[in-house]
C-alpha positions as CSV (number, residue, x, y, z in Angstrom):
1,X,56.9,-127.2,16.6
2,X,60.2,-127.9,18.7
3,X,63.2,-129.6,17.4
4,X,66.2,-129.0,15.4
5,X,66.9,-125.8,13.5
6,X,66.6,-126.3,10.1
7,X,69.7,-124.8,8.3
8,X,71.0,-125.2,5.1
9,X,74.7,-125.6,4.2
10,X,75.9,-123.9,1.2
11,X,75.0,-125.5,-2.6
12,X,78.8,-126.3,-2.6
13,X,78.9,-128.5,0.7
14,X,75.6,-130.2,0.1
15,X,76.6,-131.1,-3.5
16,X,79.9,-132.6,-1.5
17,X,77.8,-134.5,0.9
18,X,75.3,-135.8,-1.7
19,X,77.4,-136.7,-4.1
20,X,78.6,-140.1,-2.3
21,X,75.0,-140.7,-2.2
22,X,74.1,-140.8,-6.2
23,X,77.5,-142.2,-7.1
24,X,76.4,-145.4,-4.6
25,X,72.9,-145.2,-6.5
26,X,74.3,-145.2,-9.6
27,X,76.5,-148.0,-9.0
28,X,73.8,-150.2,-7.6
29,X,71.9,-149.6,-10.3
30,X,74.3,-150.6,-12.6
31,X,75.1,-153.7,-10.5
32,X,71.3,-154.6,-10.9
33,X,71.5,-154.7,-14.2
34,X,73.7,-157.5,-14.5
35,X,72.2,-161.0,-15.0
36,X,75.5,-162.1,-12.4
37,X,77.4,-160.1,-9.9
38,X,81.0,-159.8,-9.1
39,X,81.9,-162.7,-5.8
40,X,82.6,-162.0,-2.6
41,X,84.7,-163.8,-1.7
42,X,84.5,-162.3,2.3
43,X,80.7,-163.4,2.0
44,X,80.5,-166.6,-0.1
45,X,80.7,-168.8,2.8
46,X,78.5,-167.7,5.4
47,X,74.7,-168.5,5.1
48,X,72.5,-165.7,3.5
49,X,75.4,-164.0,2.5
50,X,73.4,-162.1,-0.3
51,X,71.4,-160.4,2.5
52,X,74.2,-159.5,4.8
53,X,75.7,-158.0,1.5
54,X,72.3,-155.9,1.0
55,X,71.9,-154.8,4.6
56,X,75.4,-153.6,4.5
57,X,75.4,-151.7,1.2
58,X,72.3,-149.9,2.7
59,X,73.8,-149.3,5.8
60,X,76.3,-147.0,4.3
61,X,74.0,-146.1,2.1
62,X,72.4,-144.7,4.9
63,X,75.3,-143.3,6.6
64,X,76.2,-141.3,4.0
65,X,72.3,-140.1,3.7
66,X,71.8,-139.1,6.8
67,X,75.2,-136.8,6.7
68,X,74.1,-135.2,3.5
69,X,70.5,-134.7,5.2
70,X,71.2,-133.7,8.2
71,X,74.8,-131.9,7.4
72,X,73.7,-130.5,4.1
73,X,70.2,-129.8,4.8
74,X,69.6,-129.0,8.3
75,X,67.1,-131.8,8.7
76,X,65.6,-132.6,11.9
77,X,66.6,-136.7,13.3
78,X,62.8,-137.4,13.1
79,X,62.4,-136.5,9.4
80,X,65.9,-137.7,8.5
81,X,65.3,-141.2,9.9
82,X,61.9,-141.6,8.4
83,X,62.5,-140.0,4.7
84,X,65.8,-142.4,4.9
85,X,63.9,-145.9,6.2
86,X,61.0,-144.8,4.0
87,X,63.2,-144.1,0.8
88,X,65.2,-147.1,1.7
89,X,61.9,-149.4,0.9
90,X,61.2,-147.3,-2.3
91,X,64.6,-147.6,-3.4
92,X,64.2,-151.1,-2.4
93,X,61.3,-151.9,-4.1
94,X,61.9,-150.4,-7.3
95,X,65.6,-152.3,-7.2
96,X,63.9,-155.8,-7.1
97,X,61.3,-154.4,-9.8
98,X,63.9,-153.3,-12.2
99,X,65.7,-157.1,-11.4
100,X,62.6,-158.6,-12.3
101,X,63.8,-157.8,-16.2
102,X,67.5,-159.1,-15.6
103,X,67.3,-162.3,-17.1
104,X,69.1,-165.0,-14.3
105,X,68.3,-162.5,-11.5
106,X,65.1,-163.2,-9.1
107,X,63.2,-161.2,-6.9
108,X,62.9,-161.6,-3.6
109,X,61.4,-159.7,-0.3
110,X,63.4,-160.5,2.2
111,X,66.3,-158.2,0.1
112,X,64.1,-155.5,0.7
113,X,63.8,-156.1,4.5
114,X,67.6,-156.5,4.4
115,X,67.6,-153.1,2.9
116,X,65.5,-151.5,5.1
117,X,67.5,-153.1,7.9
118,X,70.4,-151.6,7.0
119,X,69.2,-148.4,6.6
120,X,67.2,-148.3,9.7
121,X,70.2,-149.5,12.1
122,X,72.5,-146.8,10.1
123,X,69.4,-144.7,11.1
124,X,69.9,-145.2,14.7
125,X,73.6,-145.6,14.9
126,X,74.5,-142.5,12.5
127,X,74.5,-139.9,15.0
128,X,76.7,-140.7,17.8
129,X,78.9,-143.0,15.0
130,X,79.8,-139.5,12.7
131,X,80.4,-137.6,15.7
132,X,82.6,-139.9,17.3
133,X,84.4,-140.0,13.5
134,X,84.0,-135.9,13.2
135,X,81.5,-136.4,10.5
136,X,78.5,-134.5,12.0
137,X,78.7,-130.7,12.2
138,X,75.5,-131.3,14.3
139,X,76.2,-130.7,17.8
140,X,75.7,-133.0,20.2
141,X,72.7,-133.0,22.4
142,X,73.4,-130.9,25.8
């Protein structure tokens, strides 16, 4: 099989990189477990604000994945991007599950697509983005 080396970064740096990860999880699910969120204000007045608001939670979300992954554990682009659009829709999913037990919050689909959209555009933006920003300690392609 061809493709990117797979090496690991020490437990220190991908405890680093993962850790902006779980703190956004954690807050997210905190925020879902609120029967109203906080405004915002930046959002409130353009149309479907609520899913520009999930696409761009995900799509750091997905930034910050895809560093850990691919800075912390040496995954290839091909398994990074799926295991981040695929865990993006779990995550997804099992957000609008736990919502269905908020009282005054509903579920809908089209917050998962925003999810997955986020993640998937962080997905194909990520690399060039973190290297331009010194992010990546993957080199670029030659």
């Amino acid at each position: 099989m061809t493709g990117d080396p797979i090496v690991r970064a020490p437990a220190r740096r991908r405890l680093f990189l993962w850790a902006p990860v779980v703190a956004m999880l954690v807050v997210q699910v905190v925020l879902s477990s609120r029967s109203q969120l906080p405004p915002l204000p930046l959002l409130r007045s353009l149309p479907a604000s609520d899913k520009i608001a999930h696409a761009g939670w995900f799509f750091l979300l997905g930034l910050l994945a895809y560093r850990a992954a691919r800075n912390g554990e040496g995954w290839p682009r091909r398994r990074t991007t799926f295991v981040l659009v695929l865990g993006a829709l779990l995550w997804g999913i099992s957000d609008e599950a736990h919502q269905f037990f908020v009282p005054g919050r509903d579920v809908e689909a089209a917050d998962v697509a925003a999810d997955v959209a986020g993640a998937a555009v962080a997905a194909v933006v990520a690399e060039s983005l973190l290297r331009r920003l010194r992010l990546s300690a993957v080199p670029p392609p030659s």
